[in-house]
C-alpha positions in Angstrom: 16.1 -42.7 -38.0 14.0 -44.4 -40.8 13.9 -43.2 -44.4 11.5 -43.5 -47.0 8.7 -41.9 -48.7 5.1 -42.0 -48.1 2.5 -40.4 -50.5 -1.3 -39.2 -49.5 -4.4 -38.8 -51.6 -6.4 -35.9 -51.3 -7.8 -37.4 -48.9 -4.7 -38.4 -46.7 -5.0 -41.8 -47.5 -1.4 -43.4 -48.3 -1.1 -44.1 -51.3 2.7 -45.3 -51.5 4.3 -46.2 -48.8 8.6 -46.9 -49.7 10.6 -47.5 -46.8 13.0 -50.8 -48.3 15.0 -49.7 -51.1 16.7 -46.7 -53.5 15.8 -46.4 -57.0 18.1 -45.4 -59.6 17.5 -45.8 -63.7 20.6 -46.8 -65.3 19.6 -46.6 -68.8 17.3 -46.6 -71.7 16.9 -48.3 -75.1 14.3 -47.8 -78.0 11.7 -50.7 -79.3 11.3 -49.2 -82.4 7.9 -50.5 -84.1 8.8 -54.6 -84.4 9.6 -57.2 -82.0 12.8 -57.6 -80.6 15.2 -57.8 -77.3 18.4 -55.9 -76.2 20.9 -57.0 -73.3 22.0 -54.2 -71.1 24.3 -54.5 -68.1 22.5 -54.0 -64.5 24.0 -53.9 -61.2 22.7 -56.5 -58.6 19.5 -55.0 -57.3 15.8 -55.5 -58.1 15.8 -54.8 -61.7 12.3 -52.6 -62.9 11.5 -50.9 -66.2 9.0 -48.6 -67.4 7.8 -48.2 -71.3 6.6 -44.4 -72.4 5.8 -43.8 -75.9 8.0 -42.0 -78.4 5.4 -39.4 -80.8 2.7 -41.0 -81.7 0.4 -42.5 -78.5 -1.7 -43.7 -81.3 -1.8 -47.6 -81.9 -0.4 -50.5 -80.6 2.9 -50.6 -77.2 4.7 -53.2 -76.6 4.3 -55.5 -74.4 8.1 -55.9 -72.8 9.7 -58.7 -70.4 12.6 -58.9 -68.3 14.5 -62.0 -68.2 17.2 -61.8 -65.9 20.9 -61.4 -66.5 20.0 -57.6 -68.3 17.6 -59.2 -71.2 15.0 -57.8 -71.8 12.3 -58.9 -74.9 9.7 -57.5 -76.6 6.5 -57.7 -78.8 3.7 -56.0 -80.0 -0.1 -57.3 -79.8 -2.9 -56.3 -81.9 -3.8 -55.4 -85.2 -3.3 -51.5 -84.6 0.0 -50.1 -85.5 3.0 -50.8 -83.4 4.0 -47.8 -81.3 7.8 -47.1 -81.1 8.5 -46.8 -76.7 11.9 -46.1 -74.9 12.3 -48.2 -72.2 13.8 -47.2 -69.2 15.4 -49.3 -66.7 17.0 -49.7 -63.3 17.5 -51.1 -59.8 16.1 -51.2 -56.4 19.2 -51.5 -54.2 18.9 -51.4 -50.3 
């Protein structure tokens, strides 16, 4: 029997269809408001990552790479100020 998930508009038009994989976030880590880069350990997988502000939406995220091997970089753009984010990360196994 397959597995996934599928998500409709209002309309019923898919919208995400996920049949090829499990998601799990193994951890997090915080930019804080200058460049940098942190290496975390990951399990094999597809490794994906998601930045959300901390406070303040107000000013400038980060824009953030991954580089393999767990490192992960990170810098900020603009003239506005830089916007602390926690970055959380994870795998897509299956």
């Amino acid at each position: 029997m397959p597995v996934g998930l599928e998500i409709r508009d209002e309309l019923g038009r898919v919208t995400l269809f996920a049949t090829e994989g499990v998601t799990k976030i193994i951890g997090s880590f915080l930019t804080g408001s200058g460049d940098g880069s942190a290496v975390v350990s990951v399990p094999d997988g597809e490794v994906f990552f998601v930045s959300v502000p901390v406070g303040s939406h107000t000013g400038t995220p980060p824009v953030v790479t991954y580089h393999g091997g767990g490192s992960f970089q990170w810098f900020f753009w603009g003239s506005a100020a830089p916007v602390n984010h926690r970055v959380y990360y994870g795998v897509i196994s299956g």
